[in-house]
C-alpha positions in Angstrom: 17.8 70.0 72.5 14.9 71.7 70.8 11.3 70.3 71.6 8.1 71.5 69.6 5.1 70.6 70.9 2.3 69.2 68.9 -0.1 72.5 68.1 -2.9 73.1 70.8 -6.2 73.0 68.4 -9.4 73.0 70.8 -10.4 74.4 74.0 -9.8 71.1 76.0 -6.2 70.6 75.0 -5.8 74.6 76.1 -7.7 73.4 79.1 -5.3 70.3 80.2 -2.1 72.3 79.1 -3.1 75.1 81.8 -4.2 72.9 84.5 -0.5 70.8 83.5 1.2 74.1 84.0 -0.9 75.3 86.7 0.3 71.8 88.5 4.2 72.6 87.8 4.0 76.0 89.1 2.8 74.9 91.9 4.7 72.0 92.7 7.4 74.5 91.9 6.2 77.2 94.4 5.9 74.5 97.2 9.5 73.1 96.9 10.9 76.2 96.5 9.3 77.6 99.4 9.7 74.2 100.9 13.5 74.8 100.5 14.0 78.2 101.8 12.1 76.9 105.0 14.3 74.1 105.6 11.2 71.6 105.7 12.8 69.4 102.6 11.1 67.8 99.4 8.7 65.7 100.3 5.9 64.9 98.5 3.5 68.4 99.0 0.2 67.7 100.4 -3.6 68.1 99.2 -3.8 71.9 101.1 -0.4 73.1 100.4 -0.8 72.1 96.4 -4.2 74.0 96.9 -2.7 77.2 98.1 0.2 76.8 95.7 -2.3 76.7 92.8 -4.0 79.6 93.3 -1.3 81.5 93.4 -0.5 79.5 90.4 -3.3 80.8 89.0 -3.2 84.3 89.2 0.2 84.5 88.2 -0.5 82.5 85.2 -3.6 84.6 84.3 -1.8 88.0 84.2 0.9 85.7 81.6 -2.3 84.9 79.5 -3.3 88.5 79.5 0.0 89.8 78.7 0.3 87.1 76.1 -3.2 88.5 74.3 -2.0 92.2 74.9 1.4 91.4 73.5 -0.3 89.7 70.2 -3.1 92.3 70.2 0.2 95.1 70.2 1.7 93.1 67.4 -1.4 92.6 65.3 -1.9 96.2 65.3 -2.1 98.4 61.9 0.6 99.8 60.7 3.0 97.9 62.8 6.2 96.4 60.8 6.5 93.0 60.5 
């Protein structure tokens, strides 16, 4: 199945898609971890989805920088296309 999302154009679209994928990473994180601790998969509460976000966070900031280094690299002079 192959699913292209409609093109993000403005600042708040890029704002709700990170704060949409800061939530899955961190729903993610808390299951996961969840898991491996035996505690099941219940719905995650209001301070564990806080704690899961922020690590959310950083690892989807060094992503977003890696994204702009990766595009800067390939944007680069003399580079082949």
């Amino acid at each position: 199945m192959h699913v292209s999302p409609d093109p993000i154009t403005t600042p708040q679209q890029a704002a709700q898609e990170r704060d949409t994928l800061l939530d899955f990473i961190a729903r993610g994180l808390y299951c996961t971890t969840a898991g491996a601790l035996g505690d099941g998969h219940g719905e995650p509460g209001a301070d564990a989805l806080t704690k899961a976000r922020t690590v959310a966070d950083d690892y989807l900031a060094a992503y977003e920088e890696w994204l702009v280094k990766l595009s800067a690299e390939n944007a680069a002079p003399g580079r082949p296309q």
